[in-house]
Backbone bond lengths (Angstrom), bond angles and torsions (degrees), N, CA, C in turn:
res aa  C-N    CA-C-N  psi(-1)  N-CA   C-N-CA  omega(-1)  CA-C   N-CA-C  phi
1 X - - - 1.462 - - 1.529 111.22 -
2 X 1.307 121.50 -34.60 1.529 137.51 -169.59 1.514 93.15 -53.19
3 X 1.992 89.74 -67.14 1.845 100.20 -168.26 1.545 118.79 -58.78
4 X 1.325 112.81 -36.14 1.586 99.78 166.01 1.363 128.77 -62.57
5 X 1.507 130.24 -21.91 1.433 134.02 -174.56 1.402 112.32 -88.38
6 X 1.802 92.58 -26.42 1.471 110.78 160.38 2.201 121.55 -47.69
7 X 1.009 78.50 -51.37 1.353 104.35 -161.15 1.920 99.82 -83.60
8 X 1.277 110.68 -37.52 1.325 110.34 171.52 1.679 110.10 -54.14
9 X 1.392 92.16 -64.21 1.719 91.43 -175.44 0.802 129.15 -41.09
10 X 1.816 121.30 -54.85 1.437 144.50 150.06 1.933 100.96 -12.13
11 X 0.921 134.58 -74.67 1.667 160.22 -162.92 1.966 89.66 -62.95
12 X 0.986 105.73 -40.43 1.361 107.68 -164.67 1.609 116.17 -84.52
13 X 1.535 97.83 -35.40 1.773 121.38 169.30 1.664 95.94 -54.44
14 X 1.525 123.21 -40.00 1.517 109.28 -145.06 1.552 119.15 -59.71
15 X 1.228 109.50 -38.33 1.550 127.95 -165.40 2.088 93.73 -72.02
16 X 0.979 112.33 -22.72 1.498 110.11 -172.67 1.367 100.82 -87.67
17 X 1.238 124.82 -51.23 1.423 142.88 175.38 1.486 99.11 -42.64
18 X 1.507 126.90 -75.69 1.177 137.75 -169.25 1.496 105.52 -49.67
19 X 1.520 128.36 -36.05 1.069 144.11 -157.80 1.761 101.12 -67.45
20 X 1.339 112.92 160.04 1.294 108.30 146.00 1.505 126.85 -176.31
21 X 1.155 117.14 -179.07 2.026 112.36 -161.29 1.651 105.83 -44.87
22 X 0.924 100.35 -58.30 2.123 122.21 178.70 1.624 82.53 -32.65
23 X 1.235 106.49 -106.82 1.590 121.12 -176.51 1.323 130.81 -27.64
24 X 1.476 126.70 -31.21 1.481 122.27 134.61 1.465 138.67 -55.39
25 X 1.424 103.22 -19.65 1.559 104.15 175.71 1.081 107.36 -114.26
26 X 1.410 122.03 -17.68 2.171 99.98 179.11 1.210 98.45 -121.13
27 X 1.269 139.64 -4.86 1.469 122.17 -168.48 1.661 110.57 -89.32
28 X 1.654 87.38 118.22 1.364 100.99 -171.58 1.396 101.27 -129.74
29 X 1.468 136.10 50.69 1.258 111.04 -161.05 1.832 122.67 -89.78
30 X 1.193 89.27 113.30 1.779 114.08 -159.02 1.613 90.10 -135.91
31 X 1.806 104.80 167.64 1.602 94.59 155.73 1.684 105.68 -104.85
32 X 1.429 78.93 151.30 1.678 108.84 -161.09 1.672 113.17 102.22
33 X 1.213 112.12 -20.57 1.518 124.61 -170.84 1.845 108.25 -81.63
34 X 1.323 99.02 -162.47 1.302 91.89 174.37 1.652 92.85 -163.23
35 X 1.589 110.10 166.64 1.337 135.09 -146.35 1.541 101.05 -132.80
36 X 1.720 104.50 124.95 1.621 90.29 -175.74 1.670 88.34 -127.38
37 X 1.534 113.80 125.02 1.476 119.38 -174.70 1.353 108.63 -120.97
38 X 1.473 118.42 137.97 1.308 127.19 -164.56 1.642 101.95 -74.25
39 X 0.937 149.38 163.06 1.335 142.47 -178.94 1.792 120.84 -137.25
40 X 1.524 86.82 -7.24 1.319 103.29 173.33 1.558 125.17 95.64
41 X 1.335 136.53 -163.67 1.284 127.02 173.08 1.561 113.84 -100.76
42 X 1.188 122.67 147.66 1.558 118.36 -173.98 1.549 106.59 -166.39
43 X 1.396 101.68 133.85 2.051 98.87 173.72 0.984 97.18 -50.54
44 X 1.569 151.17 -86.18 1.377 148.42 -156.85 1.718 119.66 -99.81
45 X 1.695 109.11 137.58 1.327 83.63 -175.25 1.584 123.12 -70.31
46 X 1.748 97.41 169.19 1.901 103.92 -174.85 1.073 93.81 -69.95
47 X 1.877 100.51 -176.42 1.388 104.31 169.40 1.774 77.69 -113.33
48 X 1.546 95.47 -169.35 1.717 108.58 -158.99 1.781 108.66 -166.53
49 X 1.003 126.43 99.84 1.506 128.31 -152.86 1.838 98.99 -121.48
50 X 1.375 133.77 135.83 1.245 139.13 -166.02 1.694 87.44 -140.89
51 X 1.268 100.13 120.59 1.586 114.48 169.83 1.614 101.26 53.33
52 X 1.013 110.66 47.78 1.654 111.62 -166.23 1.608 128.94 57.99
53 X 0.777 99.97 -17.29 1.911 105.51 173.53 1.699 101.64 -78.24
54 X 1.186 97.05 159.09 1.633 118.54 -172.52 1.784 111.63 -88.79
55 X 1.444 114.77 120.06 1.186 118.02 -160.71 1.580 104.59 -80.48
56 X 1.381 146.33 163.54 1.398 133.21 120.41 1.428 117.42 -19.27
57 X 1.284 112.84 148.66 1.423 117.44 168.23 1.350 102.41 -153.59
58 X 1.474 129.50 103.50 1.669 131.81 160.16 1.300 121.16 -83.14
59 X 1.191 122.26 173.24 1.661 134.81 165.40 1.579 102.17 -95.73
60 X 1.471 132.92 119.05 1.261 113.21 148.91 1.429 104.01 -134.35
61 X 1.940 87.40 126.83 1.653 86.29 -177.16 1.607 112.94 75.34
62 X 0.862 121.66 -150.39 1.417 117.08 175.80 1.468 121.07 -102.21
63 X 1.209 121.05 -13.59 1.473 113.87 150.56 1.466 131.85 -69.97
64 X 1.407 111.05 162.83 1.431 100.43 148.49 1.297 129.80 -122.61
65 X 1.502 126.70 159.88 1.473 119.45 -146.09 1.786 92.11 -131.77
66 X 1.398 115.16 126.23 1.731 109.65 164.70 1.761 97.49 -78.75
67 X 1.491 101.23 150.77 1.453 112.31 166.23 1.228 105.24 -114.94
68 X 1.548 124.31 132.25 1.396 104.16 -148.35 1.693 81.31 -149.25
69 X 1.534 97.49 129.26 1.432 124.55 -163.03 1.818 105.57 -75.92
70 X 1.289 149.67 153.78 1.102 132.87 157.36 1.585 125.88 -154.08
71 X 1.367 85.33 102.81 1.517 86.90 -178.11 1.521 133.53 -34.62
72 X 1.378 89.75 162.66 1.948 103.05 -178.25 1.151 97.15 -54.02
73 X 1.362 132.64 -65.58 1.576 155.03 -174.07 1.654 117.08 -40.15
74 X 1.869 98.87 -31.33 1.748 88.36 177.30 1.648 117.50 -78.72
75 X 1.869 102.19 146.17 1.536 109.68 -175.37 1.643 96.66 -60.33
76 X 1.443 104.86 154.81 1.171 97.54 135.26 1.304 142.93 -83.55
77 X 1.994 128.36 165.04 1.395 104.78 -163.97 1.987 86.31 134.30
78 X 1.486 97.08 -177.17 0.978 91.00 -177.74 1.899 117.39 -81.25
79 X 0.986 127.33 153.64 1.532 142.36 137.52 1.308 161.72 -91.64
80 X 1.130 146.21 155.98 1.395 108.70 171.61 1.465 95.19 -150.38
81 X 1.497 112.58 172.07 1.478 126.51 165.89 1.793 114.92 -113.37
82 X 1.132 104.29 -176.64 1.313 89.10 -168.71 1.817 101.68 -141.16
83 X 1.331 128.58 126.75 1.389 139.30 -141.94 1.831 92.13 -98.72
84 X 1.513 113.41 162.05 1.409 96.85 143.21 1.604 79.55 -159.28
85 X 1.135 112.14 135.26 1.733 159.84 151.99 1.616 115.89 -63.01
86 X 1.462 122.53 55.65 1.553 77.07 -165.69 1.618 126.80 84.55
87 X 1.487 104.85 -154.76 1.613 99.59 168.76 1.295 100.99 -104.65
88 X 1.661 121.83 28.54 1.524 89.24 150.99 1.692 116.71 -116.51
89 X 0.921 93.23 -179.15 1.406 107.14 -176.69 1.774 124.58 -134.72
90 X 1.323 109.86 133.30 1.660 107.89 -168.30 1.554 93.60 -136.49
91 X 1.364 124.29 159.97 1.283 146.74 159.50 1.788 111.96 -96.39
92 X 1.366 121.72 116.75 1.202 123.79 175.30 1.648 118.09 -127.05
93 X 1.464 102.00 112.13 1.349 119.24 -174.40 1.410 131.57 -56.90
94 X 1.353 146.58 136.82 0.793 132.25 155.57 1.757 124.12 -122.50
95 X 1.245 141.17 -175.33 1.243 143.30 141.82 1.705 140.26 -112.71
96 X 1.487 95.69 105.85 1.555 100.44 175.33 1.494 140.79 -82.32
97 X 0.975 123.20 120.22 1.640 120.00 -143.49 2.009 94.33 -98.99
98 X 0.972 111.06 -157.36 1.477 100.76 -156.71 2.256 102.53 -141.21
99 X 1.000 108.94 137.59 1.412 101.22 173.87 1.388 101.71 -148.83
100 X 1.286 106.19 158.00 1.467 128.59 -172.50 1.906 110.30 -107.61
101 X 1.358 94.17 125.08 1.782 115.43 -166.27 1.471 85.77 -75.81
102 X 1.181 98.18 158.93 1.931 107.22 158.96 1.415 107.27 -98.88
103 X 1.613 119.84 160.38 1.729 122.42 162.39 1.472 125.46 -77.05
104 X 1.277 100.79 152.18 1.499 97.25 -176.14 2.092 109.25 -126.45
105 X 1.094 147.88 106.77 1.085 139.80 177.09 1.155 131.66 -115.38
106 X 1.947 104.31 114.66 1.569 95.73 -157.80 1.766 96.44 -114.63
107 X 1.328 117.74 178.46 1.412 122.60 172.92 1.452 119.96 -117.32
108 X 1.079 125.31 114.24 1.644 116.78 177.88 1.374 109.73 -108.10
109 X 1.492 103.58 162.03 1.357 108.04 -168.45 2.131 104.33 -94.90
110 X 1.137 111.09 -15.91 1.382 138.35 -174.33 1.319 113.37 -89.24
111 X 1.644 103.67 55.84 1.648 102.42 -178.31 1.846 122.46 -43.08
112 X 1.361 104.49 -8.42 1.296 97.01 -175.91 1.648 121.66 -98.62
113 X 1.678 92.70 6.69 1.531 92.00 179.64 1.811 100.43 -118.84
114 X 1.681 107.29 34.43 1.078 134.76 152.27 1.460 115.54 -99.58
115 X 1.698 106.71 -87.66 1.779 105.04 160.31 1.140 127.00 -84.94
116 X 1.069 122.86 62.70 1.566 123.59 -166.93 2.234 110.93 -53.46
117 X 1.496 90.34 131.73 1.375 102.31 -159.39 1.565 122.08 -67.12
118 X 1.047 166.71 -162.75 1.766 153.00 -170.06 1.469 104.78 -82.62
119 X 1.347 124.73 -24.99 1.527 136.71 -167.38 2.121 88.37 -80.33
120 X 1.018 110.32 -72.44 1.069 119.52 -165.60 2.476 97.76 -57.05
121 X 0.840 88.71 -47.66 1.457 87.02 -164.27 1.670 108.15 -71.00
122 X 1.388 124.97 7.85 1.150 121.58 175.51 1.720 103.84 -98.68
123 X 1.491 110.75 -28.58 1.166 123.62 162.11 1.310 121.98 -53.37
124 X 1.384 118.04 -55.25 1.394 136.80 -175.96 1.295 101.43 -47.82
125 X 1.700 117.68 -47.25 1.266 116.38 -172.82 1.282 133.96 -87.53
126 X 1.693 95.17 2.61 1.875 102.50 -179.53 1.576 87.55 -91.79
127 X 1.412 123.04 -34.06 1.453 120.60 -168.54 1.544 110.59 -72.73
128 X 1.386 122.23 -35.78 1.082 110.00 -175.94 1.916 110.49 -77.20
129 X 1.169 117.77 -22.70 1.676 133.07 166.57 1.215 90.56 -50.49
130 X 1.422 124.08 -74.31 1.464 118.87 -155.74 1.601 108.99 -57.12
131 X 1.507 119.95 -51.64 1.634 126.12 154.17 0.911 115.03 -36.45
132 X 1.282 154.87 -23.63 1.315 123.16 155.87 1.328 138.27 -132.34
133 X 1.309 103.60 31.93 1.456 135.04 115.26 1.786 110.73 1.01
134 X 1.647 81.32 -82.00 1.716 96.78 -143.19 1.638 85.87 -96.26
135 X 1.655 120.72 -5.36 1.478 94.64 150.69 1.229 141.11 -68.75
136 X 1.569 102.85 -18.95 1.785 102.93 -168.94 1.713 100.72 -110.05
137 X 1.325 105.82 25.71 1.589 105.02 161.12 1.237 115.53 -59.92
138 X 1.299 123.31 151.81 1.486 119.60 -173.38 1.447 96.32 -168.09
139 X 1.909 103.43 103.37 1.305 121.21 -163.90 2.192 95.38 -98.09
140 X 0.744 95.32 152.48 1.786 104.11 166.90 1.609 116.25 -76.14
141 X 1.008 127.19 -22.85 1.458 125.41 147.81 1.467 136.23 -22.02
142 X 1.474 134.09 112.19 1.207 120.71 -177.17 1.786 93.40 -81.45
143 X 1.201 100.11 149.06 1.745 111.57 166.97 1.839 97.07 -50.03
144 X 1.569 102.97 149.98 1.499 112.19 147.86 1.519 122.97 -67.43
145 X 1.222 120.59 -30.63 1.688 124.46 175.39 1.109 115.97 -170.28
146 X 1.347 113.96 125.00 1.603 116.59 -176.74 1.424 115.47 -90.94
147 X 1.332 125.80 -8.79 1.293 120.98 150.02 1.970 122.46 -81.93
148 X 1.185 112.74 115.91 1.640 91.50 -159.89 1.431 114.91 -117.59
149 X 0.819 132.31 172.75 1.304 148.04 -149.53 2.012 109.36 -101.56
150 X 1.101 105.82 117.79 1.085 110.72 -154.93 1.845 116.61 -59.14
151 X 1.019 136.90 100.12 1.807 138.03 -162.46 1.512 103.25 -38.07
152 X 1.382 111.33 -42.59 1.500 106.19 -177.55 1.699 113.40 -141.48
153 X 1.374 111.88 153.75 1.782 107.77 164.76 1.461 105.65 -69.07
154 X 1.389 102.55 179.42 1.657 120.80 178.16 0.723 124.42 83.37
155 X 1.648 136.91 170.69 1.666 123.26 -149.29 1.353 111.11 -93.04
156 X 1.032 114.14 -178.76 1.552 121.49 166.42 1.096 121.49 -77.67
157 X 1.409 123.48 122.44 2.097 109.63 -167.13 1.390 82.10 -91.48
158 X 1.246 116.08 -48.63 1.842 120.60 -170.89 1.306 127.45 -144.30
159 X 1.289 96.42 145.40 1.495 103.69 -166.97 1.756 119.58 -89.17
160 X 1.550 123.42 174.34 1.156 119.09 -174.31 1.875 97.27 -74.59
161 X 1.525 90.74 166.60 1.846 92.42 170.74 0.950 119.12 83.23
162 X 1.694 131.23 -29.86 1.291 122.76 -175.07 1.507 115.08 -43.83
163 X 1.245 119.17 172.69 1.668 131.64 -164.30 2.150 83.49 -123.85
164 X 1.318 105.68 114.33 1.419 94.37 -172.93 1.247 95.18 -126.47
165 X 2.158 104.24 140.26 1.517 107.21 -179.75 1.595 110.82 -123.27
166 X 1.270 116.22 95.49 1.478 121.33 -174.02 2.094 103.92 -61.51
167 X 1.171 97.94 136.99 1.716 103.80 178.39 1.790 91.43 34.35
168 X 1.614 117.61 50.89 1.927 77.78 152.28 1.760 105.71 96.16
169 X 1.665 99.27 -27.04 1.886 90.40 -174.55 1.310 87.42 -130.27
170 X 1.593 103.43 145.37 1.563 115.29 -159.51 1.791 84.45 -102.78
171 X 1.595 97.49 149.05 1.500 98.91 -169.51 1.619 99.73 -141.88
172 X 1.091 142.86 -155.98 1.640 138.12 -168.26 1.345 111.15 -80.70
173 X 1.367 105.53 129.97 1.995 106.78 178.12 1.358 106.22 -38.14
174 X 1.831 108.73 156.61 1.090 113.99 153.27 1.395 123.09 -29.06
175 X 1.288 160.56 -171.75 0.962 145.90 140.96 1.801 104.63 -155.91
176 X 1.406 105.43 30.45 1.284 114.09 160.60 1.347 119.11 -152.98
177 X 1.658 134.34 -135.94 1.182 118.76 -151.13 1.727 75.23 -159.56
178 X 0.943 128.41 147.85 1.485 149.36 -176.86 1.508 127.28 -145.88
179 X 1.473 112.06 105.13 1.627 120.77 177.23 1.428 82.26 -89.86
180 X 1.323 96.78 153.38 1.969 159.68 164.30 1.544 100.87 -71.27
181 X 1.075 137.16 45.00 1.625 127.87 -179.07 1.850 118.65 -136.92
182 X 1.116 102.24 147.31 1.728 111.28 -151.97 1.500 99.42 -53.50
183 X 0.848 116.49 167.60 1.915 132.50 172.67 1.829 91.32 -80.02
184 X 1.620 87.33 143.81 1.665 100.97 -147.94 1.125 150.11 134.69
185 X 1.585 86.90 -66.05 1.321 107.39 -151.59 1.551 125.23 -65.63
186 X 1.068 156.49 142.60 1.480 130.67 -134.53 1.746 88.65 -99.95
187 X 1.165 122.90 136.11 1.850 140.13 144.37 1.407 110.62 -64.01
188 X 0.922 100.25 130.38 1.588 116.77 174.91 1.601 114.78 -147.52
189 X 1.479 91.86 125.36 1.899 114.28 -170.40 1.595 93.67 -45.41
190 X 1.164 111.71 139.73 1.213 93.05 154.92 1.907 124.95 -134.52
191 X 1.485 85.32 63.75 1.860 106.93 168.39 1.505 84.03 -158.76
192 X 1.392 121.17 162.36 1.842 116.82 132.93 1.612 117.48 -41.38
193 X 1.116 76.17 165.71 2.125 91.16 -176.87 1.128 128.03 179.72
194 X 1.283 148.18 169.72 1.495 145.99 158.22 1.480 115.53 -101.63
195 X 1.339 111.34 129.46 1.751 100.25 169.74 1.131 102.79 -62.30
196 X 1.300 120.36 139.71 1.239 123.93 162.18 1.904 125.45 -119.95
197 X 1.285 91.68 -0.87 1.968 101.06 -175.07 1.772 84.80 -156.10
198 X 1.187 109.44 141.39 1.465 141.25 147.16 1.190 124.79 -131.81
199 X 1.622 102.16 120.19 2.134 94.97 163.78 1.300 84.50 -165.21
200 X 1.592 88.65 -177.68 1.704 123.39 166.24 1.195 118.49 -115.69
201 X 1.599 126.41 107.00 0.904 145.19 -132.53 1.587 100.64 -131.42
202 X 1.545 112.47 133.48 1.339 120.26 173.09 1.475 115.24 -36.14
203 X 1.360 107.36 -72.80 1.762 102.29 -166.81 1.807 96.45 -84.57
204 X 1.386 127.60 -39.66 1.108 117.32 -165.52 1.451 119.49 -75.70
205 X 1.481 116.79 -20.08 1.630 121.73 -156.39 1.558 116.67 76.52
206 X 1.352 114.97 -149.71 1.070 155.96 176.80 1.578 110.43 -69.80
207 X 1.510 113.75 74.46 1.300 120.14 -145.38 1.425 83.34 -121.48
208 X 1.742 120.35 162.11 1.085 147.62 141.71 1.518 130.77 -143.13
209 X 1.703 101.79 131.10 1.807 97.27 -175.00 1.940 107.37 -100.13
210 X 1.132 105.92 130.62 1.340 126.04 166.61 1.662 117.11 -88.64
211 X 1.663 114.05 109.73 1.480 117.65 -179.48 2.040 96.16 -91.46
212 X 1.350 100.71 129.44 1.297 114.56 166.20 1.633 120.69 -91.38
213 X 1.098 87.42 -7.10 2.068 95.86 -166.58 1.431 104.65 99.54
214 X 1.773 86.84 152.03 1.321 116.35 -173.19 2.233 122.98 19.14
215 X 1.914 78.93 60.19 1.221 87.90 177.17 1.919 141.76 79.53
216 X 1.594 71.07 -3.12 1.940 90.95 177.26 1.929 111.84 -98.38
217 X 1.258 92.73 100.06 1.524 107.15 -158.15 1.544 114.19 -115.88
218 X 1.545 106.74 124.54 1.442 109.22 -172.71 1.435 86.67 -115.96
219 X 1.809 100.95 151.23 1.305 114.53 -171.54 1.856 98.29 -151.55
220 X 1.049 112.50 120.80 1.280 124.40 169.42 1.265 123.84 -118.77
221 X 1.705 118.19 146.70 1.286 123.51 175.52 1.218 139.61 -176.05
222 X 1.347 145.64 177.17 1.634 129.52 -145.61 1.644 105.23 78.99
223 X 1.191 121.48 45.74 1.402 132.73 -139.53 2.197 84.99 -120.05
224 X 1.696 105.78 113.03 1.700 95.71 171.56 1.490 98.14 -76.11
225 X 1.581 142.97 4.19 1.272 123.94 176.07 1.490 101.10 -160.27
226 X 1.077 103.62 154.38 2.009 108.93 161.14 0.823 114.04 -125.68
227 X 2.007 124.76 125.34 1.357 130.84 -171.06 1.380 125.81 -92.61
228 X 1.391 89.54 -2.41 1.931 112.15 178.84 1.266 129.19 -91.98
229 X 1.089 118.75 150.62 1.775 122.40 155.44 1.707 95.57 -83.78
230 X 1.977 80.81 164.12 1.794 95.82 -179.65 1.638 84.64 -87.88
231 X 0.986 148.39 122.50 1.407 151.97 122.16 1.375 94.56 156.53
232 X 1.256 139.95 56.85 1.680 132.23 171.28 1.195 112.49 -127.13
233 X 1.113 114.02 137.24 1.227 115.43 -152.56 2.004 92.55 -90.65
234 X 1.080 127.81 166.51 1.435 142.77 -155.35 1.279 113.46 -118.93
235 X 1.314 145.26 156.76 1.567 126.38 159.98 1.585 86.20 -136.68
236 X 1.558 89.84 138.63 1.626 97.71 175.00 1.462 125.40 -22.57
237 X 1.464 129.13 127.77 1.565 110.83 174.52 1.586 97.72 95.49
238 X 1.051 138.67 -32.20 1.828 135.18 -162.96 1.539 102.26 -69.02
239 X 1.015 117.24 146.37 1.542 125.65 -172.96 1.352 105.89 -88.66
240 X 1.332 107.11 124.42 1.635 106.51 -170.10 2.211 105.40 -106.21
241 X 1.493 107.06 -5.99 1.374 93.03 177.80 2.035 94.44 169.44
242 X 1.252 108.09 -172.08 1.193 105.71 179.36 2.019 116.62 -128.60
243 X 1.312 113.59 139.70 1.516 102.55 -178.70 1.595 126.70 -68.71
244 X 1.213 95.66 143.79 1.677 100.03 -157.35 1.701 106.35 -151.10
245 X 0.583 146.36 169.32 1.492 164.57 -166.33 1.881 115.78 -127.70
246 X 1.297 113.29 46.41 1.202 133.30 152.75 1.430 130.91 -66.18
247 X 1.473 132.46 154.14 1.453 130.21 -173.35 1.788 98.57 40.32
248 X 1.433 98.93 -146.99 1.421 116.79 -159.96 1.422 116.38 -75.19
249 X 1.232 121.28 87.09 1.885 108.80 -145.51 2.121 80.79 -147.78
250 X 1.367 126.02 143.11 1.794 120.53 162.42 1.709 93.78 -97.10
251 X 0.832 128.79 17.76 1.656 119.79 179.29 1.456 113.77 167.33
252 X 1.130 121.04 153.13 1.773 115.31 148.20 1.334 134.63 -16.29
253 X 1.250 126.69 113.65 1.360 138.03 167.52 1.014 126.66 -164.20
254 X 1.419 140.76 168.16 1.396 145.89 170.49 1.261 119.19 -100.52
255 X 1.312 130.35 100.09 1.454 137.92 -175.54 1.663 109.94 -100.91
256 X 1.528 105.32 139.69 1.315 93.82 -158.54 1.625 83.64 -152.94
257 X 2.074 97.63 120.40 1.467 86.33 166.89 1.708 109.63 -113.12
258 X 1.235 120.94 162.05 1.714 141.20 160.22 1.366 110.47 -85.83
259 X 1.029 111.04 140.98 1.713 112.92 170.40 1.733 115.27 -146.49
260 X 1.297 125.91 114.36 1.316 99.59 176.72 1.609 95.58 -126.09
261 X 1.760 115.57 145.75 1.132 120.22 -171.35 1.610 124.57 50.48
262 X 1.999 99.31 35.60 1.717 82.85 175.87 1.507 113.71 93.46
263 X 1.468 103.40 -26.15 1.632 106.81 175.90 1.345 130.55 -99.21
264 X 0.923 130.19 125.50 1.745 126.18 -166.72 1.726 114.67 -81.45
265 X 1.520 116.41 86.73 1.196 90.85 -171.28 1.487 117.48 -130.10
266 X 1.387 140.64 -168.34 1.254 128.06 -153.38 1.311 123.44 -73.80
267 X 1.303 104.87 122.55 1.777 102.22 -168.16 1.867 113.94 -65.78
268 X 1.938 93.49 -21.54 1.692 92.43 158.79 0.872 118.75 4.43
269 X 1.834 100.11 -94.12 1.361 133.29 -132.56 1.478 97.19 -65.02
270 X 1.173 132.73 -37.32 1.647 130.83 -171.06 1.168 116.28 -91.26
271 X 1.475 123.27 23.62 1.460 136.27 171.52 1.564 129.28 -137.52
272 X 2.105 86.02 -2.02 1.855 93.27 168.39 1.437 97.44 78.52
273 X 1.235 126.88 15.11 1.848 122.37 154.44 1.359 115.38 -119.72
274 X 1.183 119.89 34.24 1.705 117.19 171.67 1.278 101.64 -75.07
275 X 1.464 116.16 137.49 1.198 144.01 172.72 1.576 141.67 -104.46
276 X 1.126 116.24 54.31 1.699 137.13 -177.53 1.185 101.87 5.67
């Protein structure tokens, strides 16, 4: 009787054991979400590649864990990433489950930053080249903290994911996270980082992207000022610009996107307000 209650507990420990801090706080694996996979123990960390792009990879504790970015766009169903050891190489599975965005419908008075006209859309397209650019940077740096510190107070006007229909025509989800706070108001990184892109950007404004390492990239914008150089390096907390209502914006706010591996996903989850 001993050894079975023995042995129960043992069975009962496992799921806690297996468990860990990382995986209670970011694992969201949804699209837009993100995926935290144990990777096991190893002298040096793996590398870890999702749709071919290069994953995060931390130490926690004595494992190591990929943080693995996932677009709006992935089905749900199964997935996988792909390991390399050295010269070896393994496939490690996961499953992404599926959630439904809410709509969002706004009205602008600037029909052209609805249909923007051939002058404007050749622009659009050197800007969006240059954007993502500096998304699929992928520095060797581990982040200072992957739980991060929120850029600004005040509520959330909007959330990541929304399905948004300017005048009537539905156009690309949110694909960031937006505080409610006056023009001004100071932005603040919230990991270390390097600027790595500055501009003023048709739909975005007065934008700047912050690289955290190995591909974990904060990018803000609609910005009335930028307090940075493009190549300066950041210390957690440093004020990178002020909120403003630049490019395609109906008022003041702080828009703030996350990206890991190329993927745009909810800045929620790294501030303890992700929302199932």
């Amino acid at each position: 009787m001993r050894l079975l209650l023995a042995a129960l507990l043992c069975l009962a420990s496992l799921p806690a054991l297996a468990d860990s801090y990382l995986t209670r706080q970011l694992n969201h694996p949804v699209p837009g979400g993100v995926a935290v996979l144990d990777l096991g123990k190893a002298p040096s960390a793996p590398e870890a590649f999702y749709d071919g792009k290069p994953v995060l990879v931390v130490k926690e504790q004595a494992n190591w864990r990929a943080i693995v970015g996932l677009p709006l766009s992935a089905k749900p169903g199964a997935q996988s990433i792909q390991v390399r050891e050295g010269a070896a190489q393994r496939s490690l599975s996961f499953g992404l489950g599926s959630k439904r965005y809410p709509e969002q419908r706004i009205t602008l008075k600037n029909q052209r930053q609805v249909n923007p006209n051939p002058a404007d859309l050749a622009r659009i397209d050197k800007e969006l080249a240059e954007q993502t650019r500096a998304y699929r940077s992928f520095s060797p740096n581990t982040p200072s903290n992957l739980l991060l510190d929120r850029p600004v107070g005040g509520k959330l006007s909007s959330r990541f994911g929304v399905r948004r229909f300017f005048n009537g025509e539905e156009r690309n989800p949110h694909a960031g996270l937006d505080f409610a706070v006056p023009a001004g108001t100071p932005i603040k990184s919230p990991a270390a980082g390097k600027v790595i892109l500055i501009g003023d950007y048709f739909f975005n404004g007065n934008t700047v992207f912050v690289d955290h390492g190995q591909g974990f990239i904060s990018m803000f914008c609609h910005m009335s000022k930028i307090d940075v150089q493009n190549g300066q390096v950041l210390a957690r907390g440093e004020v990178v610009g002020r909120v403003g209502s630049t490019g395609r914006a109906t008022g003041p706010h702080m828009h703030w996107n996350v990206s890991l591996n190329d993927a745009r996903v909810d800045p929620a989850i790294f501030i303890g307000a992700f929302e199932p």
